[in-house]
C-alpha positions in Angstrom: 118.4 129.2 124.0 116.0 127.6 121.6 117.5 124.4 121.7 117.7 124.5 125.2 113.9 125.0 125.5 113.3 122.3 122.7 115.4 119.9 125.3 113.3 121.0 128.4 109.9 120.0 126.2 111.1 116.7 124.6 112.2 116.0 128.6 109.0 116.9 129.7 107.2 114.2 127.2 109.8 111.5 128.0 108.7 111.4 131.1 105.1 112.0 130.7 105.3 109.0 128.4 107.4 106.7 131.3 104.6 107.6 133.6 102.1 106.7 131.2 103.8 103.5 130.5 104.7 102.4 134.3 100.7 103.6 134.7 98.5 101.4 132.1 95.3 103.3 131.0 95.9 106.2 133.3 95.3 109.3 131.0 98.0 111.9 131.4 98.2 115.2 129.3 101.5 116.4 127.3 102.3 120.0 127.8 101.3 122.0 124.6 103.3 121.7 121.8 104.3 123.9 119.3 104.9 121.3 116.4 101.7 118.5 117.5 102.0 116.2 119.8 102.7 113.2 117.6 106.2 115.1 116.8 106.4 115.8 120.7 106.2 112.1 121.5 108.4 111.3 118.4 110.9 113.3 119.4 111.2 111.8 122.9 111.3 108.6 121.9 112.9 108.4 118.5 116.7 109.1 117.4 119.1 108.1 114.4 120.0 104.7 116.2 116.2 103.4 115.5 113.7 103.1 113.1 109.9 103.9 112.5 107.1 103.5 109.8 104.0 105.4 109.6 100.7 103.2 108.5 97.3 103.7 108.8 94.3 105.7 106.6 96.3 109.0 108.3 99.5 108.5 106.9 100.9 111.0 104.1 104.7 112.8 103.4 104.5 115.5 106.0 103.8 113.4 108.6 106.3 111.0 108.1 109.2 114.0 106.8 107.9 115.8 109.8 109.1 112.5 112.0 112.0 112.4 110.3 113.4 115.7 110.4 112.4 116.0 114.3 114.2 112.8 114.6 116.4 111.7 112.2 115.4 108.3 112.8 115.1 106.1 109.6 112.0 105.3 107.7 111.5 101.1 107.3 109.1 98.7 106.1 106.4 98.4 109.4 107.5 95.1 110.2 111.1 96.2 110.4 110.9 99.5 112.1 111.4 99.9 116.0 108.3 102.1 116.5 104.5 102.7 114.2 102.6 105.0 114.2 99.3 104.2 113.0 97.5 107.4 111.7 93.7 107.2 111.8 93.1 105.1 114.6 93.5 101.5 112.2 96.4 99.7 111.2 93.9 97.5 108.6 95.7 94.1 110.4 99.2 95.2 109.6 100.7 95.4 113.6 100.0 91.5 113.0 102.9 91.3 111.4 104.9 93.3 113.8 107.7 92.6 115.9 107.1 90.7 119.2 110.7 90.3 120.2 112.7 87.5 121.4 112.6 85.6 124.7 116.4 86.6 124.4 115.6 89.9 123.9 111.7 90.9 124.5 112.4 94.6 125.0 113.1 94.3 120.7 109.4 94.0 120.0 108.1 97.1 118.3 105.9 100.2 120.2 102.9 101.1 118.4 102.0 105.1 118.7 98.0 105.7 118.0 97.0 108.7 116.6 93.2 108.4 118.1 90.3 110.7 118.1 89.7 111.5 122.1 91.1 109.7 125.0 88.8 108.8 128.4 85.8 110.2 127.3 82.2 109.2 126.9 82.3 107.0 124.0 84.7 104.7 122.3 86.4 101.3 122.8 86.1 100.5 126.1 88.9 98.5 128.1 89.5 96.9 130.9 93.2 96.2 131.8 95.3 94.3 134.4 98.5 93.8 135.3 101.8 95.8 136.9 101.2 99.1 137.8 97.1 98.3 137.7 96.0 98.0 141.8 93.3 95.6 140.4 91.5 96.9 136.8 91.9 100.0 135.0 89.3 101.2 132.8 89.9 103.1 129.5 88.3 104.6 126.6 89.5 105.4 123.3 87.7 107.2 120.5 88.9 106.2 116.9 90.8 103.3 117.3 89.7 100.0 115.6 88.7 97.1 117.9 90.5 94.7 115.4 93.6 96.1 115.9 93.0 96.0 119.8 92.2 92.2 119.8 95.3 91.7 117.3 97.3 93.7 120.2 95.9 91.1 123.2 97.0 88.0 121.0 100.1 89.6 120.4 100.6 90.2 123.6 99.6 87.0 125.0 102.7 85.2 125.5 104.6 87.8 128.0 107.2 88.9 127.8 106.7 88.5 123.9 104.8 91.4 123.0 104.1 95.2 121.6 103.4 98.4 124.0 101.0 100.7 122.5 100.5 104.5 123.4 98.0 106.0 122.1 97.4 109.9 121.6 94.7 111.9 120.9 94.0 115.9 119.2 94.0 117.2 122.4 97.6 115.4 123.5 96.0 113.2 126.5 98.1 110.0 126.2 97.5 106.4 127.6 99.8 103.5 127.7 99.6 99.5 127.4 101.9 98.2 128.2 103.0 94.2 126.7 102.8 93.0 130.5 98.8 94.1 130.4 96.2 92.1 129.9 93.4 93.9 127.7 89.4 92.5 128.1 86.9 94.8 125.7 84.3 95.8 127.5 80.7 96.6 126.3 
């Protein structure tokens, strides 16, 4: 019955996180989870068939064993895993050296997973987006994250369908999504 219930929940955040994703900058909220909600979105999006790394001023052994053994997805250099997840909000420059994919294949480029402070609240980056799924601009705000590694994000993403999508998630598990096909402008 446990397992069962585990597979309900990582359901549940798959397609929390497709929403997010087909909804650029809308703020959505996972359902509580037992384990955090870094391991919730882990889970739903990780498996043995891909890889992740964990970078970032917040990344240490439990987190990353605590990936692993949700997952069992393999641990790899940043620029060779499918997925990052950068702890603390800055990856210091390194999701430059990410995977962008291919024009064969652009769905290859690598998702970045924030860990970030608050999500949609009074303070923070703030960004307008555009693009699919956006009627004409979405505004977000992110607590914590590093405005370097959102401009390093929109001139990654410049040549679409070359790109990275980013979710980010905060301590209270509110999640947004940007997508590769967005167009990001900082706002002051």
């Amino acid at each position: 019955m446990l397992i069962l219930e585990k597979n309900k929940i990582t359901l549940r955040t798959f397609r929390v996180l497709m929403n997010s994703m087909a909804n650029p900058g809308m703020l959505v909220k996972l359902d509580p989870q037992p384990q955090g909600g870094i391991i919730a979105v882990c889970a739903a999006l990780l498996d043995h068939e891909v890889g992740f790394s964990v970078i970032g001023p917040g990344a240490h052994d439990d987190l990353i064993n605590g990936i692993y053994e949700e997952t069992k997805s393999e641990y790899r250099r940043s620029d060779l895993a499918d997925y990052v997840i950068v702890a603390g909000g800055s990856s210091s420059g390194g999701i430059k050296s990410l995977c962008r994919g291919t024009l064969e294949f652009p769905d290859s480029g690598t998702t970045v997973i924030y860990m970030v402070g608050e999500l949609g609240l009074h303070s923070g980056l703030k960004l307008a987006l555009k693009g699919p799924g956006i009627k004409t601009e979405k505004e977000l705000l992110i607590g914590g994250a590093d405005v370097k590694d959102i401009m390093d994000a929109k001139e990654m993403n410049s040549e679409f369908p070359l790109g990275i999508d980013i979710v980010f998630i905060d301590n209270e598990g509110i999640v947004a999504s940007i997508p590769r096909s967005s167009s990001i402008e900082l706002r002051e």
